[in-house]
TIFILO-830299 format. One record per residue (C-alpha): residue number from 1; y, x, z; residue in one letter. Coordinates in steps of 0.05 Angstrom, whole numbers. Layout:
! residues N
    n      yy      xx      zz  res
  NUM       Y       X       Z    A
...
//
This chain:
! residues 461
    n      yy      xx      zz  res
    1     926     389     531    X
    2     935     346     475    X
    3     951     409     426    X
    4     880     434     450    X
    5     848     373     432    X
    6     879     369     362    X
    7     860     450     349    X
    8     785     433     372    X
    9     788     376     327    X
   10     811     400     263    X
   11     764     463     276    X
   12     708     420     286    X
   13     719     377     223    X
   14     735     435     179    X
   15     661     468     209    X
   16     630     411     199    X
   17     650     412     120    X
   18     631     491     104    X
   19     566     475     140    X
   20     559     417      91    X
   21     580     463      29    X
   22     532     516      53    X
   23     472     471      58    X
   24     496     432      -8    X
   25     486     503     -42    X
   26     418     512     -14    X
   27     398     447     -44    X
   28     433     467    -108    X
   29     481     420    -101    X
   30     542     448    -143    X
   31     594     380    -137    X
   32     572     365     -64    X
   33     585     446     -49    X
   34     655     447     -82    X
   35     681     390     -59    X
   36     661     403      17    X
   37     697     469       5    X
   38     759     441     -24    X
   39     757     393      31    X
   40     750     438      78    X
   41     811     477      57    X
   42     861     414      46    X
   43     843     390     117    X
   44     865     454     152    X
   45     935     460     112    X
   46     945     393     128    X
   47     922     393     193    X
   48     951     462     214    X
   49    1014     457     190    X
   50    1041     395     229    X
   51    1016     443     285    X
   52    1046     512     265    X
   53    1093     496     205    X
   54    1120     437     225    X
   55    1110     443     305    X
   56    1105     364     311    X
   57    1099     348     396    X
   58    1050     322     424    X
   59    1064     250     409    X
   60    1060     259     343    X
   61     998     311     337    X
   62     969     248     390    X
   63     971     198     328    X
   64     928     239     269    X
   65     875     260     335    X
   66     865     198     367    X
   67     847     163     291    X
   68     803     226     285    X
   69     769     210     348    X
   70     763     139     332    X
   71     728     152     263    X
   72     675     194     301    X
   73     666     143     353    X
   74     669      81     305    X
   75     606     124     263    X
   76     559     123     324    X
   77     577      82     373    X
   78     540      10     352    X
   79     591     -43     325    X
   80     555    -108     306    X
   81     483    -115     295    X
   82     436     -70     250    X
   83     398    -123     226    X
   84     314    -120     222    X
   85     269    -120     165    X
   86     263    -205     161    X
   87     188    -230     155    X
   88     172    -297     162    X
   89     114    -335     162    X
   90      63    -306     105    X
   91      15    -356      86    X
   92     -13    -330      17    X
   93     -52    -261       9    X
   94     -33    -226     -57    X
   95     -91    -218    -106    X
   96     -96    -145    -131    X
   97    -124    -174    -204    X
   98     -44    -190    -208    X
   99     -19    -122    -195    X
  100      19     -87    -258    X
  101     -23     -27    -249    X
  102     -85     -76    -251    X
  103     -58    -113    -312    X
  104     -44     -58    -352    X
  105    -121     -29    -356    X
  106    -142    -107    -381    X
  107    -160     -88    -446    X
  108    -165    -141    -508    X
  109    -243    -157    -528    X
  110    -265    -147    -457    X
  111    -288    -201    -404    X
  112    -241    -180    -355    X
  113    -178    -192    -411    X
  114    -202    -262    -429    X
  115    -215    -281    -356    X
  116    -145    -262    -333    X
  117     -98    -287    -385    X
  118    -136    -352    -380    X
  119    -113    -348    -303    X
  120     -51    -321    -322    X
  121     -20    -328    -396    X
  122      50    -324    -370    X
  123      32    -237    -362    X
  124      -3    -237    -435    X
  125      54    -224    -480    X
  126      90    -172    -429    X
  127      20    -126    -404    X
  128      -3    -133    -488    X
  129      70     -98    -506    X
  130      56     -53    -446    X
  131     -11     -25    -475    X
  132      18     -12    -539    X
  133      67      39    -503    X
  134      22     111    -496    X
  135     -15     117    -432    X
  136      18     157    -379    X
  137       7     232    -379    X
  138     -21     224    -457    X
  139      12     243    -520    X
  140      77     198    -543    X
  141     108     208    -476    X
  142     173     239    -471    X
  143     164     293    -430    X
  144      84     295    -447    X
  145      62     365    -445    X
  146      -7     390    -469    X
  147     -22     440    -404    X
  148      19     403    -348    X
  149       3     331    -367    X
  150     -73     348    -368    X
  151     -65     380    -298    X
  152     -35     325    -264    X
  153     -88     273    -301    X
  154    -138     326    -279    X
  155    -113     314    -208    X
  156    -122     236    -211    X
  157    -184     246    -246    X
  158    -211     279    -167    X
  159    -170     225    -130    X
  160    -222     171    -178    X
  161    -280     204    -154    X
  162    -266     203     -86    X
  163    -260     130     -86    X
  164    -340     129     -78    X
  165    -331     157      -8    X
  166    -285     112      23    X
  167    -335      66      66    X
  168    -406      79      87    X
  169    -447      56     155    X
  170    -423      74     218    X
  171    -469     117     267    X
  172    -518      70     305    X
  173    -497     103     369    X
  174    -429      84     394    X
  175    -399     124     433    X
  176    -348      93     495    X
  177    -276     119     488    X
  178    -220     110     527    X
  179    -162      70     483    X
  180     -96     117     501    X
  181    -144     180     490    X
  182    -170     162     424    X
  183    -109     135     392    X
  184     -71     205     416    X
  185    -132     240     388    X
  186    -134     199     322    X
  187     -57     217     322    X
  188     -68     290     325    X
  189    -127     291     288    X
  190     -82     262     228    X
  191     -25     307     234    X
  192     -77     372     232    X
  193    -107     349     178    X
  194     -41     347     133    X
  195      10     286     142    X
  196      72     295     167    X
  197      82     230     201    X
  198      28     168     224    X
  199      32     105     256    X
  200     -23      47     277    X
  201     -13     -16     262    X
  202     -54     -84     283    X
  203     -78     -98     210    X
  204     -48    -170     190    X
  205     -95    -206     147    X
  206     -45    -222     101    X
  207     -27    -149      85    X
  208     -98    -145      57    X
  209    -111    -166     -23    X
  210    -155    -231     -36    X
  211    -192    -200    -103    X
  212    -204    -136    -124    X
  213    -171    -110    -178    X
  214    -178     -44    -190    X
  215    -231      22    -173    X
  216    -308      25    -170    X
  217    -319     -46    -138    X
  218    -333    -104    -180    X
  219    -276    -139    -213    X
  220    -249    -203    -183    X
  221    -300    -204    -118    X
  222    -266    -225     -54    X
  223    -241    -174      -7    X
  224    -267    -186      63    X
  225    -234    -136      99    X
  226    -232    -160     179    X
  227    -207     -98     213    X
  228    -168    -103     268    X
  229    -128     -30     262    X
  230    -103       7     209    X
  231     -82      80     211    X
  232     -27      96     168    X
  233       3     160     151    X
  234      52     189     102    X
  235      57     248      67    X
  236     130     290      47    X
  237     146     309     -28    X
  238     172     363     -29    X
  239     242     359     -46    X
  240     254     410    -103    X
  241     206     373    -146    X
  242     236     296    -128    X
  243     300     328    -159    X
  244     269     346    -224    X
  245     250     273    -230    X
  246     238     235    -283    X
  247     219     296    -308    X
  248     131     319    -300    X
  249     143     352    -231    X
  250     157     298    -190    X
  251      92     276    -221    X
  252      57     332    -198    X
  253      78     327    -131    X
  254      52     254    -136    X
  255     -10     282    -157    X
  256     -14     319    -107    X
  257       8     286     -41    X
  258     -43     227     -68    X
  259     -99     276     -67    X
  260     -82     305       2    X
  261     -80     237      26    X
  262    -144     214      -4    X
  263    -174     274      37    X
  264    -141     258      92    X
  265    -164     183      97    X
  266    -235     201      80    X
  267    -249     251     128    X
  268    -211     209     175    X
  269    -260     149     158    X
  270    -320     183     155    X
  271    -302     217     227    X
  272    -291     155     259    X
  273    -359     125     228    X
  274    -397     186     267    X
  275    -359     155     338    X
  276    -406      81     321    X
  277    -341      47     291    X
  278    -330      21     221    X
  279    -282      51     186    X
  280    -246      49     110    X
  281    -205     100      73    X
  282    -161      69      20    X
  283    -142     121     -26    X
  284    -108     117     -95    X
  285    -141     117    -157    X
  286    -151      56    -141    X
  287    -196      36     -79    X
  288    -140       4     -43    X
  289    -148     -60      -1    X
  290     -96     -76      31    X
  291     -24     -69      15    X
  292       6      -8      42    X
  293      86     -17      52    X
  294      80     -75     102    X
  295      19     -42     138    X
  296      62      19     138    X
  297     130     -14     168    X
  298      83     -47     226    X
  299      53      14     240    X
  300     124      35     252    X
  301     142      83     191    X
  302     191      63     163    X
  303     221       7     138    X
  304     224     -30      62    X
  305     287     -20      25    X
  306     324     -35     -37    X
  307     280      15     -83    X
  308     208     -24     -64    X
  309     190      37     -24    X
  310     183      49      58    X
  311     242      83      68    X
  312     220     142     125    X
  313     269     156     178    X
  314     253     227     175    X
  315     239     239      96    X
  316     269     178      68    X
  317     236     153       0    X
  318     205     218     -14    X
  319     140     205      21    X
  320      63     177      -4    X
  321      25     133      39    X
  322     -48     136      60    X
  323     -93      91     112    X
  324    -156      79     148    X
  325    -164      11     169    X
  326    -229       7     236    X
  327    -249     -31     288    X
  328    -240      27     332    X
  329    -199      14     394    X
  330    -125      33     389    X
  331     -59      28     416    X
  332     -14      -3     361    X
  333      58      14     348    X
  334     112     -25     337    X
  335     160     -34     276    X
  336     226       1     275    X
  337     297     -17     251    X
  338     350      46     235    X
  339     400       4     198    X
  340     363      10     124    X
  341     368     -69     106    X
  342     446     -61     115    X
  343     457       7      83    X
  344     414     -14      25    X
  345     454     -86      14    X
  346     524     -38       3    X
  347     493      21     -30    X
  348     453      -5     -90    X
  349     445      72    -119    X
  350     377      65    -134    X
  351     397      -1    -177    X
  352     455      40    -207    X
  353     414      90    -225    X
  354     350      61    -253    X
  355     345      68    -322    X
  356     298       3    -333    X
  357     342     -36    -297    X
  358     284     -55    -254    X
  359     312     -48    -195    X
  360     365    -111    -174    X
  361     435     -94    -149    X
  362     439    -173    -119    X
  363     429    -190     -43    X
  364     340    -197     -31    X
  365     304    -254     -34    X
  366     252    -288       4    X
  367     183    -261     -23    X
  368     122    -292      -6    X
  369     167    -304      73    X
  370     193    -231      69    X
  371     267    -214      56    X
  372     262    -157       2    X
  373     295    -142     -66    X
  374     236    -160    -109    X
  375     223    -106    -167    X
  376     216    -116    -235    X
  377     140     -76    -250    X
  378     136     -94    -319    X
  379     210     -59    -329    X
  380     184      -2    -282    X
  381     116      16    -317    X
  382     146      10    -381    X
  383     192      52    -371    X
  384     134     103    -337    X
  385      97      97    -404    X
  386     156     115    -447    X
  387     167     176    -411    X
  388     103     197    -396    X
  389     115     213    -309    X
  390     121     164    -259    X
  391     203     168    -253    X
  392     217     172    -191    X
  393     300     175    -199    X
  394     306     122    -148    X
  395     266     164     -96    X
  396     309     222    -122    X
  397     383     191    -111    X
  398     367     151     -37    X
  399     409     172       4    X
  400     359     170      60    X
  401     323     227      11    X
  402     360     282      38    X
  403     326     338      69    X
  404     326     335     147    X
  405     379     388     152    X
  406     436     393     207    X
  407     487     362     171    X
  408     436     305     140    X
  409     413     287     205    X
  410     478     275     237    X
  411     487     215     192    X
  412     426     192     198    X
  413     442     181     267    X
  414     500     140     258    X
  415     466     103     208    X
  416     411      88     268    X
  417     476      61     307    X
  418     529      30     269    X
  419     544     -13     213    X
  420     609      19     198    X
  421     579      87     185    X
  422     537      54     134    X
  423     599      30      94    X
  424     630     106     109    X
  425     565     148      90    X
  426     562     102      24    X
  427     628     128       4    X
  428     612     194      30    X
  429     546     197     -15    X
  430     582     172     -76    X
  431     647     222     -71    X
  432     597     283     -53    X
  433     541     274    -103    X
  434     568     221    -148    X
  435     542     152    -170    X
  436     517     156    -221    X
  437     463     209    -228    X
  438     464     257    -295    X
  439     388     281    -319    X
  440     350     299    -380    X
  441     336     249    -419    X
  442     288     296    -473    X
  443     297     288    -547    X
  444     284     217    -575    X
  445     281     234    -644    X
  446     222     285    -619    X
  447     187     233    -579    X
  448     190     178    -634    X
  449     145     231    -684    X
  450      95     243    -622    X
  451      80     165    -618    X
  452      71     170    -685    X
  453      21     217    -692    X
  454     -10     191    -625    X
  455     -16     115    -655    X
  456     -41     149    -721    X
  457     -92     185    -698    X
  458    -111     121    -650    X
  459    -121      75    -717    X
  460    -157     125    -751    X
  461    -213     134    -690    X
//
């Protein structure tokens, strides 16, 4: 019996691994593909021959099985606690004028410029070095290119005027709906419509920003937002294009997801205005209100992680967010915990691999009451405006941004489980698909003459 154990075993270890290699080829991943093969072929000599070569009994076949057994069990069966997302009490609402994305469109000579630094001077000397750097998706960038760069600020350019459509008066005649029906309708409605996962959450007032800082409202106005739901949803990037990152496709797809999910969260908003309900999209570009990580994690997507994204248990980091916040009566979900705040505190790829270094590779902090690794922006957008696309190498080496494939998911679902398989699919990551990611870095010497020109030609206007 034990000899049929240990044959089933090693079979189902060595099937495991070409599975792996064939997916790993699909995704074009050459190391991850070799190496499972290789693998593969070691652990069936070695395994085989203490069967057939070296016809060990059973005793001793019983020792290499049962630790074989025990690594599978010790990957999904829970050992310790997986430890929740940690918020505390939140007592402060963030203003949006302080947002780096805010910040940077403060232009010197304006009222808006003079107001803020006088708020603010620590930011002046960091956003003024910031504007100096070419715009993103305009000439100087490193991987600026006349035809795709103009697309993709084309893109944003529709996202912008959409922003005019996110609120409006809801129909004077409610109509009565039944709380489960709705929220499975709302649910549905979502999903048809083009997102690939949504949640509701019970809208904390302390998710929503204080001041406007960005979009077709006035600047610096108070944002009364007293919803009681929001509606969030995400959105998948597609995965060949995350792997081109930092390069313009991941932009692209950027682009793109934000402008399905403006769509999305319009319609959505002006739908629920025609039940009698009030109802706001917030939709990049910017018309946000409220801030759309914590929303999202309550509404239970996902949760926060070591990059400063909502990590998706089904898509990982490669995912855009859009909501609807209403007073229209749902059902709210719950937040969820599938072991991210521990695999994130041993990985630290996305730290490894950011080339701004904005990212920290140190345990989180306490934020404002929440436990997260706190981002540098300024290093972030910087770093954007140098290269001319939105980055996105930390989306692109998560772990958790593996497609949802047979192999993929079976970690995942230790991950859920145990804290051990977060220590074992850490190393697993690394040896497969290495730590420290290789990409195109473009040619300096041709991006130094294009900021030239571009700063030139600014003077001279």
């Amino acid at each position: 019996m034990i000899s049929l154990f240990y044959l089933i075993t090693g079979g189902a270890f060595s099937v495991f691994l070409i599975v792996l290699a064939i997916y790993s080829i699909g995704e074009k991943k050459t190391r991850a593909a070799i190496i499972s093969l290789i693998s593969s072929t070691v652990l069936c000599f070695i395994w085989y021959s203490g069967y057939t070569l070296l016809s060990f009994p059973d005793y001793l076949l019983a020792i290499p099985l049962t630790f074989a057994l025990l690594l599978v069990v010790l990957f999904f069966v829970p050992f310790g606690d997986v430890h929740p997302l940690s918020i505390g009490e939140v007592k402060k609402r963030v203003d949006e004028r302080d947002v780096i994305f805010s910040r940077e469109e403060y232009l010197p000579g304006t009222e808006q410029y003079e107001h803020y630094y006088r708020l603010r001077p620590e930011f002046r000397e960091i956003d003024n070095h910031i504007r100096d750097l070419p715009e993103l998706l305009e000439p100087g960038g490193r991987y600026y290119d006349p035809v795709k760069s103009t697309s993709i600020d084309h893109i944003f350019d529709v996202i912008e005027n959409l922003t005019s459509q996110v609120d409006g008066p809801a129909s004077s005649k409610r109509i009565n709906v039944s709380q489960t029906e709705i929220t499975s309708e709302i649910k549905k409605l979502v999903l048809l419509l083009g997102a690939d996962d949504v949640g509701i959450a019970k809208l904390n007032p302390m998710w929503v920003y204080s001041h406007v800082g960005r979009g077709p409202e006035q600047w610096g106005t108070p944002i009364e937002n007293n919803h009681k739901y929001a509606i969030v949803f995400c959105i998948e990037m597609n995965y060949s294009r995350v792997e081109k990152a930092p390069k313009l496709p991941v932009t692209e797809e950027s682009a793109a997801c934000y402008l399905r999910g403006s769509h999305i969260s319009v319609s959505l908003a002006q739908y629920i205005r025609s039940l009698g309900y009030p109802a706001r999209a917030h939709v990049s570009g910017s018309n946000y209100q409220i801030m759309l990580p914590p929303v999202a994690y309550d509404a239970g997507l996902g949760e926060l992680g070591r990059i400063g994204y909502l990590i998706s248990p089904k898509f990982g980091a490669r995912i855009r967010l859009g909501a609807i916040t209403t007073d229209l009566p749902l059902i709210p979900d719950k937040p969820i915990a599938f072991g991210v705040q521990d695999f994130c505190a041993k990985c630290r790829k996305c730290a490894i691999n950011c080339p701004s270094g904005a990212i920290p590779k140190g345990a989180p902090e306490s934020v404002r009451g929440v436990e997260k690794w706190p981002l540098n922006v300024e290093k972030c957008l910087q770093f954007w405006r140098q290269t001319g696309s939105d980055c996105g190498l930390c989306m692109r080496v998560c772990p958790y941004s593996h497609p949802s494939t047979f192999v993929h998911n079976i970690v995942r679902a230790g991950l859920k489980r145990s804290p051990i398989a977060h220590t074992l699919s850490v190393w697993g990551d690394d040896f497969l698909y290495g730590r420290k990611i290789k990409y195109d870095r473009g040619s300096s010497k041709k991006n130094n003459s294009v900021i030239k020109r571009h700063r030139d030609h600014e003077s001279s206007s």
